[in-house]
Each structure stands twice: as C-alpha cells, then as structure tokens.
mmCIF file of the N, C-alpha and C atoms, coordinates in Angstrom:
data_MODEL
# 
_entry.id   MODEL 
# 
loop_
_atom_site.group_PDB 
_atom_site.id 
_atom_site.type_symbol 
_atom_site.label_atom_id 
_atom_site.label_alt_id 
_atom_site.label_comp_id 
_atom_site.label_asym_id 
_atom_site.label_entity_id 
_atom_site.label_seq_id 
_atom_site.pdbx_PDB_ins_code 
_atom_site.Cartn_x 
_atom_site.Cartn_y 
_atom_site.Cartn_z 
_atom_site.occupancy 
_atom_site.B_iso_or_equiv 
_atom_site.pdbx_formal_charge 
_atom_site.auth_seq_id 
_atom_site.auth_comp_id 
_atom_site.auth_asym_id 
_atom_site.auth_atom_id 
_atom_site.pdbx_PDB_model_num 
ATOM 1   N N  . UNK A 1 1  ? 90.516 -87.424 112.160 1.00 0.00 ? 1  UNK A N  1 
ATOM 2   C CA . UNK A 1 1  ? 91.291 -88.204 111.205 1.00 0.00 ? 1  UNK A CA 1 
ATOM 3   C C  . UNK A 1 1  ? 90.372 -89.190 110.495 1.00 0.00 ? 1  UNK A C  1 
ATOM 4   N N  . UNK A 1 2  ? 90.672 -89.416 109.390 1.00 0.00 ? 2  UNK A N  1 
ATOM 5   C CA . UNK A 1 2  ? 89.428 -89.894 108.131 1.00 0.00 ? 2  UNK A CA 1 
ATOM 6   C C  . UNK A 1 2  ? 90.336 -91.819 108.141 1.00 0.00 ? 2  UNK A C  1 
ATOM 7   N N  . UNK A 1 3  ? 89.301 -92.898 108.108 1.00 0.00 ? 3  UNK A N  1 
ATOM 8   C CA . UNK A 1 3  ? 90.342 -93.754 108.273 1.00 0.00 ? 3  UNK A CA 1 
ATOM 9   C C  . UNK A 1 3  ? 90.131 -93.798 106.590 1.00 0.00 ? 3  UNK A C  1 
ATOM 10  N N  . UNK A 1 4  ? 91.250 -95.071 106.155 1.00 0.00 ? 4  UNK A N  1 
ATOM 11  C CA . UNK A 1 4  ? 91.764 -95.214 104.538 1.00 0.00 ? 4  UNK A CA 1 
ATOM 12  C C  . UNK A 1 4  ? 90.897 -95.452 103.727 1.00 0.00 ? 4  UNK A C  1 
ATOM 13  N N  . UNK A 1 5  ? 89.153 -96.276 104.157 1.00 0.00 ? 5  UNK A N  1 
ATOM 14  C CA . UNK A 1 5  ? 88.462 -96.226 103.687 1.00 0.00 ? 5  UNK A CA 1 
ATOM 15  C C  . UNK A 1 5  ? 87.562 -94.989 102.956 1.00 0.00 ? 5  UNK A C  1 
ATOM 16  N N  . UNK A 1 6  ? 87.295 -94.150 104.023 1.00 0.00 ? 6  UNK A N  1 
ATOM 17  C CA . UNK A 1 6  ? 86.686 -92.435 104.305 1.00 0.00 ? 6  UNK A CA 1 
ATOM 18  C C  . UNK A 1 6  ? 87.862 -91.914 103.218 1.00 0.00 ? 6  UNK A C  1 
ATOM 19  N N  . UNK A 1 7  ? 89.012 -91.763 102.871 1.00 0.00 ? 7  UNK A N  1 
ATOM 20  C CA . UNK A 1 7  ? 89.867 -91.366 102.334 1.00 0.00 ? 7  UNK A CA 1 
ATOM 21  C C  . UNK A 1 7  ? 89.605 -91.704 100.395 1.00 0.00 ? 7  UNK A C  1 
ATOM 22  N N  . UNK A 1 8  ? 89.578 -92.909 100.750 1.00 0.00 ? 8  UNK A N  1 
ATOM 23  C CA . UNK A 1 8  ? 89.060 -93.387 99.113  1.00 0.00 ? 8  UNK A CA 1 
ATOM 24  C C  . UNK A 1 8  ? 87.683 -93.038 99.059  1.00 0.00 ? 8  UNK A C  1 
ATOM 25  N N  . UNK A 1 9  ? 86.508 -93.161 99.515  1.00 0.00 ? 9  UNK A N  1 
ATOM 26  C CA . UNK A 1 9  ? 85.208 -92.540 99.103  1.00 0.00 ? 9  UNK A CA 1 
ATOM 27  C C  . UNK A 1 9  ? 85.434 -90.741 98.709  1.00 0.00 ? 9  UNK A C  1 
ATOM 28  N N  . UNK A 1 10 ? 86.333 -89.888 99.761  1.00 0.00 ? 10 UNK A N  1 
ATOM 29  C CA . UNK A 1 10 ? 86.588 -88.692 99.155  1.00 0.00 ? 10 UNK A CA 1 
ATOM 30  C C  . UNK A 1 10 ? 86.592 -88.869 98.062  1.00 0.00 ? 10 UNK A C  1 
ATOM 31  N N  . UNK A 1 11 ? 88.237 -89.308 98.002  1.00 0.00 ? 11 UNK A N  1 
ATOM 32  C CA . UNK A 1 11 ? 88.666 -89.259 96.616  1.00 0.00 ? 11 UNK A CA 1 
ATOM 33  C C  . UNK A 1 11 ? 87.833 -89.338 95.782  1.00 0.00 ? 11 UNK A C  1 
ATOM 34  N N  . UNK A 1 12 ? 87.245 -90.293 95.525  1.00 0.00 ? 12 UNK A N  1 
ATOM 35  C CA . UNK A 1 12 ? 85.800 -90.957 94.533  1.00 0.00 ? 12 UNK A CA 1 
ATOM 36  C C  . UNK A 1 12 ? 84.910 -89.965 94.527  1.00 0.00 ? 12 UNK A C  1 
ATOM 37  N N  . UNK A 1 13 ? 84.561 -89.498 95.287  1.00 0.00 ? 13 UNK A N  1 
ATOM 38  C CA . UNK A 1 13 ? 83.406 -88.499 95.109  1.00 0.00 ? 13 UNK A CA 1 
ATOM 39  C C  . UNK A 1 13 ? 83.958 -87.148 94.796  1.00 0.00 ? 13 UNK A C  1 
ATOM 40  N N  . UNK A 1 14 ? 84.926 -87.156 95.235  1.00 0.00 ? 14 UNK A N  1 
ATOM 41  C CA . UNK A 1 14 ? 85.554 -85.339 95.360  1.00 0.00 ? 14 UNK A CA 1 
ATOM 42  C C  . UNK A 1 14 ? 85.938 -85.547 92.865  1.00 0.00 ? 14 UNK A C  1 
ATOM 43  N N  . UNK A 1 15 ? 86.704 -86.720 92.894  1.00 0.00 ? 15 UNK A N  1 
ATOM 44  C CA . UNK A 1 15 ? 86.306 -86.665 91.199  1.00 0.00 ? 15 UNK A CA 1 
ATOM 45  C C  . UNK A 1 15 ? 85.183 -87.021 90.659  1.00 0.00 ? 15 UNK A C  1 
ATOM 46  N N  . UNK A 1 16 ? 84.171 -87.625 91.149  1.00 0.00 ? 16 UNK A N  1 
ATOM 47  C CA . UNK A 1 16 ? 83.053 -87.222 90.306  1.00 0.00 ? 16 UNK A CA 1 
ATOM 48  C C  . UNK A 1 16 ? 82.051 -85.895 90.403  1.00 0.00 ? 16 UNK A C  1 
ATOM 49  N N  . UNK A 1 17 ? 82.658 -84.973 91.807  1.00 0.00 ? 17 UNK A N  1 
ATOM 50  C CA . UNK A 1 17 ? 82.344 -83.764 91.663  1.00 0.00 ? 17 UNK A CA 1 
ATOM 51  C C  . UNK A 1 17 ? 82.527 -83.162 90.597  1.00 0.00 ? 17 UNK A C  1 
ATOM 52  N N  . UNK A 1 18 ? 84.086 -83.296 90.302  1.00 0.00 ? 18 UNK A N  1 
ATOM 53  C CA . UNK A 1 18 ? 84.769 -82.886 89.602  1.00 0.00 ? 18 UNK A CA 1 
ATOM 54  C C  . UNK A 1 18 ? 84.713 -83.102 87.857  1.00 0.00 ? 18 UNK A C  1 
ATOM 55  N N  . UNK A 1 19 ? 84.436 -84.166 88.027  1.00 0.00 ? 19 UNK A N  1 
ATOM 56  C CA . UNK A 1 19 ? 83.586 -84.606 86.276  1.00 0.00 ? 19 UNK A CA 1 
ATOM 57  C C  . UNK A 1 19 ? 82.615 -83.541 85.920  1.00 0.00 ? 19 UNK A C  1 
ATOM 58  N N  . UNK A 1 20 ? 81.731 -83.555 87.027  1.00 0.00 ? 20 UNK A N  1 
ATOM 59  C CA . UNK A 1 20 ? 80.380 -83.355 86.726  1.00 0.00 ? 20 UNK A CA 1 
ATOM 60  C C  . UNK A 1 20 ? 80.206 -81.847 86.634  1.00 0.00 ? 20 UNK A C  1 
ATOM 61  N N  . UNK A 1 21 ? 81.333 -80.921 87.048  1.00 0.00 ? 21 UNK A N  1 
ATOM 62  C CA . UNK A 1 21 ? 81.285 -79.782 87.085  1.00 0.00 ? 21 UNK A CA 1 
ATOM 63  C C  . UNK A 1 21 ? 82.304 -78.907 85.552  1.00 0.00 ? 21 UNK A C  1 
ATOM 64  N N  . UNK A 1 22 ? 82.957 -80.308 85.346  1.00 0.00 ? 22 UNK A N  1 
ATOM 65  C CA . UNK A 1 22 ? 83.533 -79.740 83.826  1.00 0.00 ? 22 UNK A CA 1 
ATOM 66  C C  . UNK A 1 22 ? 82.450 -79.896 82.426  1.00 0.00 ? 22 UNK A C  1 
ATOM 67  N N  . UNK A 1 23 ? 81.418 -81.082 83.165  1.00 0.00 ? 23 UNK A N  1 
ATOM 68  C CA . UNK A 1 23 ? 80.729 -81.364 81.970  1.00 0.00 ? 23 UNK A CA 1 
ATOM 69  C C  . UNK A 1 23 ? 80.448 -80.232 81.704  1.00 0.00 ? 23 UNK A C  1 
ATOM 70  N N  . UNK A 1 24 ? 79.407 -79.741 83.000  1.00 0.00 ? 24 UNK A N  1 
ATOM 71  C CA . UNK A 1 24 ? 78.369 -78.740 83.006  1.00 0.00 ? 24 UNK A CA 1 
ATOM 72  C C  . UNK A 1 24 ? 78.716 -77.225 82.425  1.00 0.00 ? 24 UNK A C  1 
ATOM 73  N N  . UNK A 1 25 ? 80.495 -77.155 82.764  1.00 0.00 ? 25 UNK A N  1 
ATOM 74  C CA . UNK A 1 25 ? 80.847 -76.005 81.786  1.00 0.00 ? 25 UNK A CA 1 
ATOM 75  C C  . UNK A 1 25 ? 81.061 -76.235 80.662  1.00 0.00 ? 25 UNK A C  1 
ATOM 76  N N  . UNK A 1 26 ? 81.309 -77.215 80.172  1.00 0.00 ? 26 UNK A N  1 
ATOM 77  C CA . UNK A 1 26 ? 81.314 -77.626 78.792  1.00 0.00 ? 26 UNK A CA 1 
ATOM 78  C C  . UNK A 1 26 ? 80.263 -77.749 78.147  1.00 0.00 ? 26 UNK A C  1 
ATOM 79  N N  . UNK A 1 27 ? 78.752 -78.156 78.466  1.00 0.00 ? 27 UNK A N  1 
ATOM 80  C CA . UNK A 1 27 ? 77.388 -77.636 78.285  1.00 0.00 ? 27 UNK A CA 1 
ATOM 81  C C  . UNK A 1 27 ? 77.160 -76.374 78.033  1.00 0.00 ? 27 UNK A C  1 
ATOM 82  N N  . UNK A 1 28 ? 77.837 -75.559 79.286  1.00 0.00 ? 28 UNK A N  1 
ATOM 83  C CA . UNK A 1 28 ? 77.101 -73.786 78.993  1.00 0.00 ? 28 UNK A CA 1 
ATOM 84  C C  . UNK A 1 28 ? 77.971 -73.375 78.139  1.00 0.00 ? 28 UNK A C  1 
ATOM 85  N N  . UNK A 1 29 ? 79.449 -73.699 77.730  1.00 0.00 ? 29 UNK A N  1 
ATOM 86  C CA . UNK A 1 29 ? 79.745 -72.858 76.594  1.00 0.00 ? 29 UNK A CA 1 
ATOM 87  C C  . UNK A 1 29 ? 79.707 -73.111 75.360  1.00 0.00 ? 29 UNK A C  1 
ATOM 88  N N  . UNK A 1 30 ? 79.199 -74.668 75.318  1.00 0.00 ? 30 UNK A N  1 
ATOM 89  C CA . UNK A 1 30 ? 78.353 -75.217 73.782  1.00 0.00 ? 30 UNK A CA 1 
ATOM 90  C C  . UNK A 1 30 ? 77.270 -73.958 73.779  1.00 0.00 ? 30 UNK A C  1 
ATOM 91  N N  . UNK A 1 31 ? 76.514 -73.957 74.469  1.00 0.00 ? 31 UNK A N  1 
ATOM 92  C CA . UNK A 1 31 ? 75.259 -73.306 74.208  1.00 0.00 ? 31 UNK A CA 1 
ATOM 93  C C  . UNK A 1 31 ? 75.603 -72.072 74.387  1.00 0.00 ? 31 UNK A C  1 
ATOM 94  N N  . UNK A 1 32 ? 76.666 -71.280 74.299  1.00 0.00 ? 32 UNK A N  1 
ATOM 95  C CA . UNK A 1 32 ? 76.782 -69.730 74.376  1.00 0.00 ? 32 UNK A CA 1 
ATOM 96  C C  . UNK A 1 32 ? 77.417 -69.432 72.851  1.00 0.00 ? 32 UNK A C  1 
ATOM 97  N N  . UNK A 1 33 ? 76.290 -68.273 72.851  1.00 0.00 ? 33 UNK A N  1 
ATOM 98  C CA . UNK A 1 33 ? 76.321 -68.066 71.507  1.00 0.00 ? 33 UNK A CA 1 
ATOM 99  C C  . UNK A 1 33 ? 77.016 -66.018 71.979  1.00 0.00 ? 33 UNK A C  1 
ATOM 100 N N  . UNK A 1 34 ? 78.322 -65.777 70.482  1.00 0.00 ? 34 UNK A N  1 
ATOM 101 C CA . UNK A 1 34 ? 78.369 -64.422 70.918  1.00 0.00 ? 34 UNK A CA 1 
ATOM 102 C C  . UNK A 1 34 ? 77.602 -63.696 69.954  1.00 0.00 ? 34 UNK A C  1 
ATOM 103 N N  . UNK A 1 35 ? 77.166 -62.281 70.179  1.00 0.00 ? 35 UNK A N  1 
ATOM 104 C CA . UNK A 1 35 ? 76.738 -61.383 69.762  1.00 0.00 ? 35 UNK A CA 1 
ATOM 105 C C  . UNK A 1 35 ? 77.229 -59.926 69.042  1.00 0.00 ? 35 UNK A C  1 
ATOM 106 N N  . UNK A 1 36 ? 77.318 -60.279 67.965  1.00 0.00 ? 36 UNK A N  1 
ATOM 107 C CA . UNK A 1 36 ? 78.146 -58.997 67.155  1.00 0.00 ? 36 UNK A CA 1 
ATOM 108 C C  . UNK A 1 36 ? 77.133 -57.175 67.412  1.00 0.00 ? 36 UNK A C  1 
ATOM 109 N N  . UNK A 1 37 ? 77.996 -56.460 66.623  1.00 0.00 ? 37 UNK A N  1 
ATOM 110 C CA . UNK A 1 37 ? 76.879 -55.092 66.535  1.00 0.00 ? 37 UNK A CA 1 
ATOM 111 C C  . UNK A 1 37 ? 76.014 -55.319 65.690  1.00 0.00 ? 37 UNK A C  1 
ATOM 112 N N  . UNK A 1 38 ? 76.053 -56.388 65.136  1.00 0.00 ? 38 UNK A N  1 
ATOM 113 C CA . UNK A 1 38 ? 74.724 -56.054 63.722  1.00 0.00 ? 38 UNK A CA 1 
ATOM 114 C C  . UNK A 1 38 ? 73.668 -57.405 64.562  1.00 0.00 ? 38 UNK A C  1 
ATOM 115 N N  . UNK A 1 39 ? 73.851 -57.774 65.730  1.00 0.00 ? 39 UNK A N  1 
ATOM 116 C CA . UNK A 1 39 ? 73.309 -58.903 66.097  1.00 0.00 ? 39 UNK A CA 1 
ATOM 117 C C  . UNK A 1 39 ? 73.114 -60.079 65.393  1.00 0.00 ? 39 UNK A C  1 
ATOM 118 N N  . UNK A 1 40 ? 74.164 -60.043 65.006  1.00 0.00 ? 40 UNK A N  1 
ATOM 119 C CA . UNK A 1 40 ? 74.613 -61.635 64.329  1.00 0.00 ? 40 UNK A CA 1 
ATOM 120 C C  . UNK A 1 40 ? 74.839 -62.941 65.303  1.00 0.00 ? 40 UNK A C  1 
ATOM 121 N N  . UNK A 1 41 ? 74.486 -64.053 65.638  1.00 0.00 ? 41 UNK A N  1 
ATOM 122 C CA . UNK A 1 41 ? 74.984 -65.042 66.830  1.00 0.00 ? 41 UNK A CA 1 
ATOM 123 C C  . UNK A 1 41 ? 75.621 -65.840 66.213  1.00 0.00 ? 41 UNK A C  1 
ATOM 124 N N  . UNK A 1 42 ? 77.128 -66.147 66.612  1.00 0.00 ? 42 UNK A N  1 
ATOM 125 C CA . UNK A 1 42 ? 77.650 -66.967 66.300  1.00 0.00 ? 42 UNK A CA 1 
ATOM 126 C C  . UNK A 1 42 ? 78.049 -67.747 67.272  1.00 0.00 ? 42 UNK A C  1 
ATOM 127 N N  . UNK A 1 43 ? 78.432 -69.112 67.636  1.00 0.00 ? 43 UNK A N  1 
ATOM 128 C CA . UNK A 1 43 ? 78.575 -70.213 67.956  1.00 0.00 ? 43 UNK A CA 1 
ATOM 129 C C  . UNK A 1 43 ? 80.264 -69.715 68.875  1.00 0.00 ? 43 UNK A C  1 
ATOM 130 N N  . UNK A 1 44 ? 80.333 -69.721 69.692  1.00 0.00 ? 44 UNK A N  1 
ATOM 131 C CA . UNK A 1 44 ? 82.093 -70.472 70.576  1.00 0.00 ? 44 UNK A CA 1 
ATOM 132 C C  . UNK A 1 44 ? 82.166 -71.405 69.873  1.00 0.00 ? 44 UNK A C  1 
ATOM 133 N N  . UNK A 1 45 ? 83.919 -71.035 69.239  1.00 0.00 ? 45 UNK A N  1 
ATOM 134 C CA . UNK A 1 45 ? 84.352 -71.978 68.920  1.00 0.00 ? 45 UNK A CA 1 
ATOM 135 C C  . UNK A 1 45 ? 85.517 -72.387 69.801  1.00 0.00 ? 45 UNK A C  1 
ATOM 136 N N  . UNK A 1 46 ? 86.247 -73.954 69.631  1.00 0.00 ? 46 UNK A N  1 
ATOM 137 C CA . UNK A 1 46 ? 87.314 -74.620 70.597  1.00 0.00 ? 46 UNK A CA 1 
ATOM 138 C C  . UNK A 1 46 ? 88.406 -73.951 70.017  1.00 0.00 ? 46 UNK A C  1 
ATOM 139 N N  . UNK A 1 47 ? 89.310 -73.031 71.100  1.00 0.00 ? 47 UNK A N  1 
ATOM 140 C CA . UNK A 1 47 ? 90.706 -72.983 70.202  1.00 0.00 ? 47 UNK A CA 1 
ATOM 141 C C  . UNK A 1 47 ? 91.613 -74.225 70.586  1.00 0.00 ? 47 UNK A C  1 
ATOM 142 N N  . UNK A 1 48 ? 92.441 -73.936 69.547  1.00 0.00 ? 48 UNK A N  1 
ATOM 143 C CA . UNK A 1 48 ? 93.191 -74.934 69.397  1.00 0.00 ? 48 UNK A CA 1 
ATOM 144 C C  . UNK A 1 48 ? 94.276 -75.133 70.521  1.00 0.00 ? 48 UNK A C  1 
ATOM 145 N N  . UNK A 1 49 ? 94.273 -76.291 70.932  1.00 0.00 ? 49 UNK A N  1 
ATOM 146 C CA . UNK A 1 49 ? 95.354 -76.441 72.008  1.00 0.00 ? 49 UNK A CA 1 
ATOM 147 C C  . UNK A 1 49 ? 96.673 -76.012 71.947  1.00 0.00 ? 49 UNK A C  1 
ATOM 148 N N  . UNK A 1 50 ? 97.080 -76.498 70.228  1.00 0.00 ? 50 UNK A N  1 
ATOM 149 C CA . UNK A 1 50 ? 98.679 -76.184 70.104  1.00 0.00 ? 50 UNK A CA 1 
ATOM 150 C C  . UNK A 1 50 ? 98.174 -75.745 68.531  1.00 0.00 ? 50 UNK A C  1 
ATOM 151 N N  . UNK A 1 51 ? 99.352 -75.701 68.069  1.00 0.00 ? 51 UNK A N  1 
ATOM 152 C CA . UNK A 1 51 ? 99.256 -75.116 66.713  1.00 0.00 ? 51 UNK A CA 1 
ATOM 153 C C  . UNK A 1 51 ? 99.084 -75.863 65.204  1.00 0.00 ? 51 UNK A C  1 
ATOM 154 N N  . UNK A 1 52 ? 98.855 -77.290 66.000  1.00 0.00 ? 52 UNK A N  1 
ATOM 155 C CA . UNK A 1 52 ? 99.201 -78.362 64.688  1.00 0.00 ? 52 UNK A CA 1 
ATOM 156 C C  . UNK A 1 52 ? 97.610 -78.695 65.054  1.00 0.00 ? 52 UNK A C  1 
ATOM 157 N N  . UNK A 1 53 ? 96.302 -78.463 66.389  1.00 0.00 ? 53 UNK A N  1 
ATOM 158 C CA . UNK A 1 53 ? 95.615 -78.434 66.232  1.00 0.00 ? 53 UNK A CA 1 
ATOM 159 C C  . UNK A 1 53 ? 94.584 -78.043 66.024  1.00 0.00 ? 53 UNK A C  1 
ATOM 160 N N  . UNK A 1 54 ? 93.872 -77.854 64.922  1.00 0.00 ? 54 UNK A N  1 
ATOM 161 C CA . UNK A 1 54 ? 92.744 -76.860 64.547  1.00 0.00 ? 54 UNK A CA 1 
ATOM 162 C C  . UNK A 1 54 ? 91.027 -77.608 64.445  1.00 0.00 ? 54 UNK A C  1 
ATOM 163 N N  . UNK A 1 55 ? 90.175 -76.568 65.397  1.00 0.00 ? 55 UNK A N  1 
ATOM 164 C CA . UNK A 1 55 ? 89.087 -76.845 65.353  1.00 0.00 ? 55 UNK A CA 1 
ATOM 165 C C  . UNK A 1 55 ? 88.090 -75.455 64.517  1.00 0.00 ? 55 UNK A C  1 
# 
C-alpha cells in the first residue's frame, strides 16, 4: 500500500510521462512526410476536429 504522499508523486510523474510521450508523437508526425507514386513528399496535415474547424 502506497501512503498519500507516494500516491501524489505517481500521479505527478505518471502525467509528466504522459506529456512527454504526446509531445514526442506530436514531433514524429510533424516530421512525417507522405509519399505519392510520382514521389512527391508532402507534409501530414491536422484534421480538423469538428467541422467549423479547419487546418
């Protein structure tokens, strides 16, 4: 059994795991580029969350 202290350091660390692992996918799919048949690279783009937002 973890006492209340041990409980809040989880927490704390278990979300900055958690930060640090969305950055890092958010890094690799900035930098992923796709590849057509004529080998064209184009950029991932963000889709849009809902429909009123466009990236």
């Amino acid at each position: 059994e973890l006492t209340e202290d041990e409980h809040a350091e989880r927490a704390q660390l278990r979300a900055e795991y958690v930060a640090a692992y969305k950055q890092s996918l958010i890094n690799h799919l900035n930098n992923t580029k796709i590849v057509d048949e004529k080998g064209n690279k184009t950029p991932l783009r963000r889709k849009a969350r809902n429909e009123n937002e466009k990236q």
